[in-house]
Each structure stands twice: as C-alpha cells, then as structure tokens.
N, C-alpha and C positions, 0 to 999 in steps of 0.2 A: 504494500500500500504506500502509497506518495506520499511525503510531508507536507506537514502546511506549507513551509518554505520552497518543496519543490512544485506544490499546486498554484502558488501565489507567484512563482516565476511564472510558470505556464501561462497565467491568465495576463502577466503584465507581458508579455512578449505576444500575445495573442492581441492586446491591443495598440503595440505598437503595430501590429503589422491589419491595424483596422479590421479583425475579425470578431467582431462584439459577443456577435454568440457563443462561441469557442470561449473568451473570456468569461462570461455569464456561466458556463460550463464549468468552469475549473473553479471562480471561487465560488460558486454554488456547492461543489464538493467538499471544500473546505471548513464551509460551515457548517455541512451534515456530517461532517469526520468528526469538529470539535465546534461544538454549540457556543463557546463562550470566546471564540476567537475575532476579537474587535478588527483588527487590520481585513482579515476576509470578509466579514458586513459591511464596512465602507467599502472596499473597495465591489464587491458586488452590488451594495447601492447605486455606485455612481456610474458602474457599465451599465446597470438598468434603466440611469438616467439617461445616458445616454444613448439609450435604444427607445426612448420615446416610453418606455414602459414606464411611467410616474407611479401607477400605484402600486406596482410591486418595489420599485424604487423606496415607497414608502414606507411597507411592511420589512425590509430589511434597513431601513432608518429607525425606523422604531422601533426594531429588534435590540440595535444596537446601542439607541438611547437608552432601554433597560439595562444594556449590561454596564455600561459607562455614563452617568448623566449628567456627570462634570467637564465633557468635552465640547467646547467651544465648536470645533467641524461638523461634529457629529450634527448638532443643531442647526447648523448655518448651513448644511447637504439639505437637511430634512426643507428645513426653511425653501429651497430652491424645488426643491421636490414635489413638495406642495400646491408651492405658487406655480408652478409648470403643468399642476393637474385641477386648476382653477379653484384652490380651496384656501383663498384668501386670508380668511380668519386663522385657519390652521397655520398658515403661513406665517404671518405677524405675529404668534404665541411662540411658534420657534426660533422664528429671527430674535423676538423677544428676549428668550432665553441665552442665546446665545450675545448676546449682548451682556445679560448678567453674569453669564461667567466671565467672559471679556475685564467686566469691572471687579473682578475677585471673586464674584459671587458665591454661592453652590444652588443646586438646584436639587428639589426634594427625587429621590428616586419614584419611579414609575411604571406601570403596567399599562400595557394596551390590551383593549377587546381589539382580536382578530377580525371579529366583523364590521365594524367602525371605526371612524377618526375617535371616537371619546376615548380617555385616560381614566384610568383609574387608581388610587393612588395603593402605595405598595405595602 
C-alpha cells in the first residue's frame, strides 16, 4: 500500500501535468487510508475546487475544518468554496472566521450534518 507521502506526490505531479481527476484520485485515497490527514483534505479540496465541483469541495473543507479549526486556509479555501457554489452567507461566516484567527483568534471546534451547510457544535 502507498504512503501518504507517496499518494500526495502522485496527486501533486498529477496536477502539474493538468490531470485533475487522477489528482482527485490519489488524494481521495489518502484520506480513506488515514481519516485524520489535514494536508490530503486541503489538498483534495482545492483539486475539487478546481474541477468546478464546489460542493464536494465543501464537504472535504468541512471535513477538514473538524479536524483543524484553528487554521487560517482551511477557512479562507472553504470561504472561496462557498462563494463559488453561490452560498453567500456561508461564505462570509468562513471568511469570517478566518479573519479571526488571522487576529490571534481561536475558533470553537465543530461538526457538520452531512446533509447540510448547518454546524453543529462539538
């Protein structure tokens, strides 16, 4: 079985060479290998984002804002995520956040319903 490090190559060398879905492939595997691996949710985020796929973009943003909720990107991806999949309000709560931690902040940790943008707290 591949390491995370050797699935996270794959996926970054899959997007160098513009093949998004082959990336979405590898760190997709990444984070069914090991559930709590922050680098393969962002970066599987942002190949989604960048296949026009926003709301799965957002379910592995959110994924990722549970395991880390202190991370400045994480928020400011989701933020972009959002607003790309025309959910405004959602968007400005993330940019939001992300803004807070920016200023030292912390933000409360959080759960997502799968089937909805609402939060539930943890």
């Amino acid at each position: 079985m591949p390491t995370n490090e050797e699935l996270m190559d794959d996926g970054y060398a899959a997007l160098a060479l513009g093949e998004m879905e082959e990336a979405v492939k590898s760190f997709k595997q990444v984070v069914e290998q090991d559930p709590e691996f922050q680098d393969g949710w962002q970066a599987l985020s942002m190949a989604l984002y960048k296949l026009d796929r926003y709301e799965e973009a957002i379910v592995a943003g959110k994924r990722l804002a549970e395991i880390n909720p202190n991370n400045q990107f994480v928020w400011s991806s989701l933020s972009l995520a959002y607003n790309a999949n025309k959910q405004k309000v959602e968007a400005e709560a993330a940019g939001a956040k992300a803004r807070i931690i920016s200023w030292g902040g912390k933000i409360k940790p959080e759960t997502f319903d799968s089937n909805s943008s609402e939060k539930s707290p943890q």
